[in-house]
C-alpha atoms as a printed R data frame, in Angstrom:
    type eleno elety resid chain resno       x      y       z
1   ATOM     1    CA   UNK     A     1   7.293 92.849  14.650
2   ATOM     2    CA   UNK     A     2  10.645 92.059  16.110
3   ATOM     3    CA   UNK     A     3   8.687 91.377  19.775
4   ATOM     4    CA   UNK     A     4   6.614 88.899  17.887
5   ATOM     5    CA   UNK     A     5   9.242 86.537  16.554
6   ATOM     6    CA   UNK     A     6  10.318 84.679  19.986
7   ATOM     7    CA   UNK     A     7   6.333 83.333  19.921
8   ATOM     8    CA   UNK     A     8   6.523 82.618  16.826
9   ATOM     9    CA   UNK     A     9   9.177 79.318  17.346
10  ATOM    10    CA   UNK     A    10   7.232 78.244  19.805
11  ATOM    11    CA   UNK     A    11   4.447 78.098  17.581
12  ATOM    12    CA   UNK     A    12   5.479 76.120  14.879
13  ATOM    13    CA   UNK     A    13   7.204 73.080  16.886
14  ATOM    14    CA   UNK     A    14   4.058 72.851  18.716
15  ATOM    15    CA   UNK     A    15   2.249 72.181  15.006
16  ATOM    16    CA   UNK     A    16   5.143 70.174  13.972
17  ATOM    17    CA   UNK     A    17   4.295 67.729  17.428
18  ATOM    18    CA   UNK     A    18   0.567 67.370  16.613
19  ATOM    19    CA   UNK     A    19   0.883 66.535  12.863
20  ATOM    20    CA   UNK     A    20   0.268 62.802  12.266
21  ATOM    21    CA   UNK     A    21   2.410 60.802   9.631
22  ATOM    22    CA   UNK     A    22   0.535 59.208   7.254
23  ATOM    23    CA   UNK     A    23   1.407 55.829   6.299
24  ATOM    24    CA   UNK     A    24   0.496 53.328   3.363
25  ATOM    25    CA   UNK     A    25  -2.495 51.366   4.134
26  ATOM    26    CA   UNK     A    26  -1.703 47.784   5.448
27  ATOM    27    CA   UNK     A    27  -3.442 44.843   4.382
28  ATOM    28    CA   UNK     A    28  -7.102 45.019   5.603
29  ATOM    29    CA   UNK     A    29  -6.929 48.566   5.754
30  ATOM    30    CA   UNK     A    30 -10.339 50.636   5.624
31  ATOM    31    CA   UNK     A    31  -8.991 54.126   5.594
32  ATOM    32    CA   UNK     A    32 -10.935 56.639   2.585
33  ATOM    33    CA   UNK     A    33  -7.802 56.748   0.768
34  ATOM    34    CA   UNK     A    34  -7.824 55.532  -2.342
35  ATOM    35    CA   UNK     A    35  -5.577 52.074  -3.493
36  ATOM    36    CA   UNK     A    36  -4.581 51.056  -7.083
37  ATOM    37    CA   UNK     A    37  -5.662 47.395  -7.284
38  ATOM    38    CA   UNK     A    38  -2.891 44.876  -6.490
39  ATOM    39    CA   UNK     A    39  -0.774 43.525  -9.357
40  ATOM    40    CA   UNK     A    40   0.930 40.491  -9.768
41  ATOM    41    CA   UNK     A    41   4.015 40.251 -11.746
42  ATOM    42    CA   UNK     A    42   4.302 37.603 -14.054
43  ATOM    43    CA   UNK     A    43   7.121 34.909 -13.497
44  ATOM    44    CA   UNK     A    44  10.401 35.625 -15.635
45  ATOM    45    CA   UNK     A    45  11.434 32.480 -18.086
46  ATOM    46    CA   UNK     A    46  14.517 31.256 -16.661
47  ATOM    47    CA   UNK     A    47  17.642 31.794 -19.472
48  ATOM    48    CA   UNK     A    48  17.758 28.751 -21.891
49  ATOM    49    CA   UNK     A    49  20.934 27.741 -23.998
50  ATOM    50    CA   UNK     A    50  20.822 29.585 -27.452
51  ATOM    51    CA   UNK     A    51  21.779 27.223 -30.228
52  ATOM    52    CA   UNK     A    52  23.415 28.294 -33.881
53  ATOM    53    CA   UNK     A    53  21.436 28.536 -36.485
54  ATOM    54    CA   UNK     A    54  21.985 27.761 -40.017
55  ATOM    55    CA   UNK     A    55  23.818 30.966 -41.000
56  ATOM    56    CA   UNK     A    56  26.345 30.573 -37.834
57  ATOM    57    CA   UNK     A    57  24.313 32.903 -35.736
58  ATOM    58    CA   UNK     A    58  22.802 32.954 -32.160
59  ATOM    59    CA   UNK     A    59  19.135 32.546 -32.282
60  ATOM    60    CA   UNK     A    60  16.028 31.745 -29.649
61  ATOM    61    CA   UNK     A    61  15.730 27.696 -28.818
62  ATOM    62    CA   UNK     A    62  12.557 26.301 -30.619
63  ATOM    63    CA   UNK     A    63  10.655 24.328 -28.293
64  ATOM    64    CA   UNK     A    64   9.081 21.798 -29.950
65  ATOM    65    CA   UNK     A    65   5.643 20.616 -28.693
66  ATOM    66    CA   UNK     A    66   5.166 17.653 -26.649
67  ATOM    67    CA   UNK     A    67   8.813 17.414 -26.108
68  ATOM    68    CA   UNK     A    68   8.466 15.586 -22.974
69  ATOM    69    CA   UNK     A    69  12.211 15.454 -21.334
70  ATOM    70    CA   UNK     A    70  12.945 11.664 -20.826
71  ATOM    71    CA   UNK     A    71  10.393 10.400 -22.774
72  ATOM    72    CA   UNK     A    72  12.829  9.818 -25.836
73  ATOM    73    CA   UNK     A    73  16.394  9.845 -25.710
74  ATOM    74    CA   UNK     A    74  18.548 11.094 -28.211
75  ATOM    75    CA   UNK     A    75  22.558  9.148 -28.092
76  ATOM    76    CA   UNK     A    76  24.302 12.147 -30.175
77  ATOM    77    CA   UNK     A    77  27.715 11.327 -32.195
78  ATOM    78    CA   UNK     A    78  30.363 14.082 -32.958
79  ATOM    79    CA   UNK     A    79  31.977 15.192 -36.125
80  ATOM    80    CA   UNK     A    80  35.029 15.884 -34.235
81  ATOM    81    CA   UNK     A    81  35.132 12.296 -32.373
82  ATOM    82    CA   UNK     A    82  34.183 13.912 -29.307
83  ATOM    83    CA   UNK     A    83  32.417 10.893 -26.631
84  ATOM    84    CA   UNK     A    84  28.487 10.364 -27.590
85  ATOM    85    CA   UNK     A    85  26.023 12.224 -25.375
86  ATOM    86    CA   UNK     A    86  23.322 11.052 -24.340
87  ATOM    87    CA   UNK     A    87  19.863 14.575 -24.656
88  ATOM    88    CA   UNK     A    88  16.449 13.876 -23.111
89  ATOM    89    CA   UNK     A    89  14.476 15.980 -25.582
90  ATOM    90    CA   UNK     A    90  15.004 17.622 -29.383
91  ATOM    91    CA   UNK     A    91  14.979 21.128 -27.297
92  ATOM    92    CA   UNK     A    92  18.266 19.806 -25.598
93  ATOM    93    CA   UNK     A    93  19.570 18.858 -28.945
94  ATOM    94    CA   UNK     A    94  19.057 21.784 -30.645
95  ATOM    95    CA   UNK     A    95  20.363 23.597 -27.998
96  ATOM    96    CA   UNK     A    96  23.377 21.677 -27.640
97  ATOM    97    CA   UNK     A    97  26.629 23.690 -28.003
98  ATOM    98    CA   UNK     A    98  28.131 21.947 -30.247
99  ATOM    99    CA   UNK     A    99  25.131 21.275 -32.164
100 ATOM   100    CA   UNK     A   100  26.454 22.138 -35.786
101 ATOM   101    CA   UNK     A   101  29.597 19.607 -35.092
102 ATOM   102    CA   UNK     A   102  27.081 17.081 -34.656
103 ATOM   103    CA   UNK     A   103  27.195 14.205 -37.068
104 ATOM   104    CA   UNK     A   104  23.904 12.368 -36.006
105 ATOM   105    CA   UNK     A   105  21.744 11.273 -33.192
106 ATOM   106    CA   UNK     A   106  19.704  8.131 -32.227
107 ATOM   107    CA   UNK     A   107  16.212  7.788 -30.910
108 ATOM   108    CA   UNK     A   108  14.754  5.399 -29.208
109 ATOM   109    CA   UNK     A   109  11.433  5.289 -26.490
110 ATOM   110    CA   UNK     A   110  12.557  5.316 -22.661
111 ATOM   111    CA   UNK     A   111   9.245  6.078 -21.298
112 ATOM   112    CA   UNK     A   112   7.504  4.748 -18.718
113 ATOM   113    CA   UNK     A   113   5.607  1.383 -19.845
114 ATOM   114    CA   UNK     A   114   4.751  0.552 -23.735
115 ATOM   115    CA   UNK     A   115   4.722  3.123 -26.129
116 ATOM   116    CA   UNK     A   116   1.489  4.863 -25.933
117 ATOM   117    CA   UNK     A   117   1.885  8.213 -28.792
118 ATOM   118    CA   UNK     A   118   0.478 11.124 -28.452
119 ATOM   119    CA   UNK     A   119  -2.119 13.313 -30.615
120 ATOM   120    CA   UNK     A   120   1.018 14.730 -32.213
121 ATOM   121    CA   UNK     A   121   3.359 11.698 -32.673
122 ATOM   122    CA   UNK     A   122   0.023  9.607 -33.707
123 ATOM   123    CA   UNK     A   123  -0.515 12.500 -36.641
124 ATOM   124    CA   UNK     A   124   3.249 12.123 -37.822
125 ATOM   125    CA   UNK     A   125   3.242  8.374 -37.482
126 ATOM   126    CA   UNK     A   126  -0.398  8.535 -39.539
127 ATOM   127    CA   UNK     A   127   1.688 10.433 -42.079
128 ATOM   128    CA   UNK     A   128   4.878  8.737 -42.284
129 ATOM   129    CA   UNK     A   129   2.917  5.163 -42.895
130 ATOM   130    CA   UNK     A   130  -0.158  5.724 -44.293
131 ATOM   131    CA   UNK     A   131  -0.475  2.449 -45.236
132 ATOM   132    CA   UNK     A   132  -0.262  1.386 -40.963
133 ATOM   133    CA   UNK     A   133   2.640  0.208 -39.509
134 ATOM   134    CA   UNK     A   134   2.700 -2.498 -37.210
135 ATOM   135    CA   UNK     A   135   5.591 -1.017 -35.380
136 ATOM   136    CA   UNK     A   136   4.627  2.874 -34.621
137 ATOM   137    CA   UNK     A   137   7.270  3.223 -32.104
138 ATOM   138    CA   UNK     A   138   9.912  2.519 -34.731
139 ATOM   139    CA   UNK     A   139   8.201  5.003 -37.353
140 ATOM   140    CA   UNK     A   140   8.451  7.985 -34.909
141 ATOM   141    CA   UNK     A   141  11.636  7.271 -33.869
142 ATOM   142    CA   UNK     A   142  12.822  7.888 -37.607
143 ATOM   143    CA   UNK     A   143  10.765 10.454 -37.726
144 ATOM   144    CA   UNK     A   144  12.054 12.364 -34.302
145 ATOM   145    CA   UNK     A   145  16.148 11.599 -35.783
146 ATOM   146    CA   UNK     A   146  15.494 13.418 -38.828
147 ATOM   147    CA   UNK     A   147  14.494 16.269 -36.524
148 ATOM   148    CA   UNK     A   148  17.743 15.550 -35.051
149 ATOM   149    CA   UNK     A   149  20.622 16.752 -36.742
150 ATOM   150    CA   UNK     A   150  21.941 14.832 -39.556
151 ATOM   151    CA   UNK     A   151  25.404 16.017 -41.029
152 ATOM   152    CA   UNK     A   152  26.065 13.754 -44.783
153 ATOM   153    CA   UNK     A   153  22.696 14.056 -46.293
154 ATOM   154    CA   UNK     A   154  23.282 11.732 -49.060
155 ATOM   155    CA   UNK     A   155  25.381  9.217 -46.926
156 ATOM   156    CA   UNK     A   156  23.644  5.731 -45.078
157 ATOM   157    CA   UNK     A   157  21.038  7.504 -43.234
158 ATOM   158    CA   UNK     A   158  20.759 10.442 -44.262
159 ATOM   159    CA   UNK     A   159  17.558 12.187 -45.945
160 ATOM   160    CA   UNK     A   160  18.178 10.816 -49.531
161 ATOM   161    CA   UNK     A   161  17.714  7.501 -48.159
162 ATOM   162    CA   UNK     A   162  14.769  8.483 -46.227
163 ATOM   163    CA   UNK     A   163  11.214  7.757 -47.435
164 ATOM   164    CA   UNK     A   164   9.200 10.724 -48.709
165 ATOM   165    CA   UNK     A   165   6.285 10.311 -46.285
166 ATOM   166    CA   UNK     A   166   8.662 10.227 -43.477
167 ATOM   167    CA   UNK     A   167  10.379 13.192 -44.855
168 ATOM   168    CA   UNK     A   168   7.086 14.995 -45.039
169 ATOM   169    CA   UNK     A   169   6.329 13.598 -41.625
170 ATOM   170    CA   UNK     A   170   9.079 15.138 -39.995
171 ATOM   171    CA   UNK     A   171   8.848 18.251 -41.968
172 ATOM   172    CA   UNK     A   172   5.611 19.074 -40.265
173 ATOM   173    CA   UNK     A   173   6.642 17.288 -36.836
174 ATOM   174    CA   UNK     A   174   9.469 19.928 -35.954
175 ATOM   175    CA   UNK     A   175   9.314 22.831 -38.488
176 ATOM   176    CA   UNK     A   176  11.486 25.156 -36.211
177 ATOM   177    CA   UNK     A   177  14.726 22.772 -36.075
178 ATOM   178    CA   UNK     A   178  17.742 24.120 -36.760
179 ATOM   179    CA   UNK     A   179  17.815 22.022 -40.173
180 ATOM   180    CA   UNK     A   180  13.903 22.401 -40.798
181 ATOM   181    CA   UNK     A   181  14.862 23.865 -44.327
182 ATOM   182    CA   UNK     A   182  16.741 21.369 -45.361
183 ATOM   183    CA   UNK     A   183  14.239 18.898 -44.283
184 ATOM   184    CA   UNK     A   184  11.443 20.515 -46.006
185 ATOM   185    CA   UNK     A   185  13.953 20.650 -49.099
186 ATOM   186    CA   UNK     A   186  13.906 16.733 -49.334
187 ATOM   187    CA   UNK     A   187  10.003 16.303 -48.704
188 ATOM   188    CA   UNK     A   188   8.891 18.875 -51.296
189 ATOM   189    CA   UNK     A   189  11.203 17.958 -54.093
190 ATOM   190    CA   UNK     A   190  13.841 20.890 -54.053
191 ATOM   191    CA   UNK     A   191  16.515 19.383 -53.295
192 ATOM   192    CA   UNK     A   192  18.265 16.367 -54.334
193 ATOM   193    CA   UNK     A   193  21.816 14.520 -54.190
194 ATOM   194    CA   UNK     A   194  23.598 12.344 -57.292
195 ATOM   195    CA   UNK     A   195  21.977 10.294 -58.933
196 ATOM   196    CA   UNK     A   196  18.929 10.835 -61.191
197 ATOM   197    CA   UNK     A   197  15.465 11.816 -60.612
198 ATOM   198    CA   UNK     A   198  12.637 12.822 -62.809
199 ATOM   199    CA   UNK     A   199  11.291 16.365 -62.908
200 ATOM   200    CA   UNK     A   200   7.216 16.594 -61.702
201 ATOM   201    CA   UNK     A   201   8.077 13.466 -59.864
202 ATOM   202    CA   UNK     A   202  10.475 13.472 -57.332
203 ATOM   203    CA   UNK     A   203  12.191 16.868 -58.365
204 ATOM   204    CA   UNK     A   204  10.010 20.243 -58.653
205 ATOM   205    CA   UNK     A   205  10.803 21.493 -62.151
206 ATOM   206    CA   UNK     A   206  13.149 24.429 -62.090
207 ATOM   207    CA   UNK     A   207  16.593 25.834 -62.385
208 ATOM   208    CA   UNK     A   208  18.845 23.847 -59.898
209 ATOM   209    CA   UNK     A   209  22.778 25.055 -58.317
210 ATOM   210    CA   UNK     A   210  25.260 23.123 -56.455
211 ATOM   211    CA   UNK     A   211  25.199 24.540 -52.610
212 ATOM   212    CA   UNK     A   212  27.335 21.961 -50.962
213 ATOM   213    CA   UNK     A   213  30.064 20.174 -53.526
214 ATOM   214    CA   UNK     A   214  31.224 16.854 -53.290
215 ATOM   215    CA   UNK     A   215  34.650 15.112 -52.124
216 ATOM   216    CA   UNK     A   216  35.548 15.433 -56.195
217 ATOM   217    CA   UNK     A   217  34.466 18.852 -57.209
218 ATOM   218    CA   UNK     A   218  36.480 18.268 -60.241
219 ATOM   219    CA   UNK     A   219  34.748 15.248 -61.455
220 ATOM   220    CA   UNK     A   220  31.387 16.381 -60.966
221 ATOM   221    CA   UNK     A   221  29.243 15.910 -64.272
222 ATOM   222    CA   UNK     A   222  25.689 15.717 -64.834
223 ATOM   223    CA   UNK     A   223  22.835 15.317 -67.345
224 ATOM   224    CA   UNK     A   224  19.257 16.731 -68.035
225 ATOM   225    CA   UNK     A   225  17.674 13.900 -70.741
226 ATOM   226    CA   UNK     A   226  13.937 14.283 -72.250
227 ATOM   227    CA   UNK     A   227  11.376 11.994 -71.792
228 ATOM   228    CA   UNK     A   228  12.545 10.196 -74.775
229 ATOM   229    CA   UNK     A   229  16.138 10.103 -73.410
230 ATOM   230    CA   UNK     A   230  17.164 12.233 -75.819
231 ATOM   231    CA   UNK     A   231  20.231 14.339 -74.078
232 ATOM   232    CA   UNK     A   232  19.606 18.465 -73.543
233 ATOM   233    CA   UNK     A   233  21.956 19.578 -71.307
234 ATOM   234    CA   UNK     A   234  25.459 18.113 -69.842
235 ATOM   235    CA   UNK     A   235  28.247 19.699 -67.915
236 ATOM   236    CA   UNK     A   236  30.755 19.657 -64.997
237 ATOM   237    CA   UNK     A   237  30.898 21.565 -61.772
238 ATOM   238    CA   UNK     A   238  31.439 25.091 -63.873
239 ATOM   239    CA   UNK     A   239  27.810 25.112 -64.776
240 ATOM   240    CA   UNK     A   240  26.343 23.587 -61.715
241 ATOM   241    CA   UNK     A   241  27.191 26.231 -59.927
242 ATOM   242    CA   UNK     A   242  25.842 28.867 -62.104
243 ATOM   243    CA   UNK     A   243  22.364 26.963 -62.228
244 ATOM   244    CA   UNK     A   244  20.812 23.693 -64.054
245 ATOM   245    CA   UNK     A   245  17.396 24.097 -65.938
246 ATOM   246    CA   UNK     A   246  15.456 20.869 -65.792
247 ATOM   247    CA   UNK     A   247  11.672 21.125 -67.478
248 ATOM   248    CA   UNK     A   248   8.865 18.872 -66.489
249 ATOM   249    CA   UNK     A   249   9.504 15.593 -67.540
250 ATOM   250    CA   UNK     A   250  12.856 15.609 -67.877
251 ATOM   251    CA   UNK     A   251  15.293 13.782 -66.150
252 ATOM   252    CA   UNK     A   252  18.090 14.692 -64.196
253 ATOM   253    CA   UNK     A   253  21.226 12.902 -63.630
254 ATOM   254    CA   UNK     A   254  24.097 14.152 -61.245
255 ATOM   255    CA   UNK     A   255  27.582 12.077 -60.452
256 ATOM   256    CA   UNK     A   256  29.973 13.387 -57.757
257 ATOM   257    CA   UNK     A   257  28.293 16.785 -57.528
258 ATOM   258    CA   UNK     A   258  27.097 16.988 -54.260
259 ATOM   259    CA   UNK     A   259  23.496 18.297 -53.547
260 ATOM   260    CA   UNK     A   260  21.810 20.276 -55.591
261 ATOM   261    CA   UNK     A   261  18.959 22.843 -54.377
262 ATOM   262    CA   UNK     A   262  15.864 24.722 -56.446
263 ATOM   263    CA   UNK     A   263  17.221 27.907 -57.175
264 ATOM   264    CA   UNK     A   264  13.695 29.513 -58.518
């Protein structure tokens, strides 16, 4: 066996030599081998800027649709007194880093020729005048701002002063802004400023708190009169906070409070 092993080297380089690589197929190939089909990898969504959201926290930037960038401009003011700036879309606003120092923002059309609205603006304007407007450009530019961001909700401008149509208008126009609950609390009635509104009316029956107290917390009253006027409930900022009941009917009357919400 020992005389066997010097042909044996020999041997294996010469099989070594004659063994062919094999190699992947090229494009156009024929070759039997068998060739998973071809995949194509789907285009990754470039990072976007993730605003707050109402609890302080990080969260995914809504993208509203039909946000055309350009098409409106939005001229944003600062709590802080920081200079105005000047968004293209209500996806740049809400994405804005200092979004929740924002105080409010201004609308107005910079498209290309006269307004012309879309099948989505057309719907809101539809809902915010259902009467007809003869200005629709001005009606969706109210309704786009109270998408905005809008810091003093019972101050000039803010959603107590805004109509109920345009309220629900802009409820269903952006329902994923960062202040979408707050909107929807104005349209549907559960929540409410001072001053005095009628349960079943305005106000959704229910038990009501204080969530955001105003400049006088300690001169806060309010009042819950029946339909005859007849007084049923009074108090200060003690027993806002712990929660109003106000019956259909009734009315409800709130001075230097704040704003109230619908507790259940």
């Amino acid at each position: 066996m020992r005389r066997l092993f010097p042909l044996a080297v020999p041997l294996a380089l010469l099989l070594a030599a004659c063994t062919v690589p094999t190699t992947p197929p090229g494009p156009g190939s024929t070759g039997s081998q068998a060739t998973s089909p071809a995949t194509t990898a789907e285009p990754s969504r470039p990072p976007s800027s993730v605003p707050p959201s109402r609890d302080g926290t990080a969260g995914e930037v809504p993208q509203p649709a039909e946000d055309d960038p350009g098409r409106f401009i939005y001229a944003c003011t600062s709590l802080d007194a920081a200079p105005e700036v000047r968004l293209s879309s209500l996806a740049e606003v809400w994405a804005a880093p200092n979004y929740t120092r924002f105080e409010s923002c201004e609308v107005s059309f910079e498209g290309d020729g006269s307004f012309d609205p879309s099948n989505r603006e057309a719907q809101a304007i539809d809902a915010a005048a259902p009467g007809g407007t003869d200005d629709p450009q001005a009606v969706i530019e109210e309704v786009l701002r109270l998408c905005t961001r809008i810091s003093d909700e019972t101050g000039p401008g803010g959603f107590a002063e805004a109509g109920r149509e345009t309220l629900l208008a802009a409820a269903a126009m952006c329902p994923d802004a960062p202040q979408a609950g707050i909107i929807n609390g104005w349209a549907d009635g559960t929540r409410t400023g001072d001053g005095s509104v009628v349960a079943g009316e305005s106000l959704q029956p229910g038990s009501y708190q204080v969530v955001k107290q105003g400049p006088a917390p300690g001169e806060c009253s309010w009042t819950v009169a029946d339909p005859g006027g007849g007084t049923v409930g009074r108090g200060g900022m003690q027993e806002a906070l712990a929660g109003v009941p106000v019956d259909e009917g009734q009315k409800f009357t709130s001075d230097k409070c704040g704003i109230w919400w619908k507790m259940y």
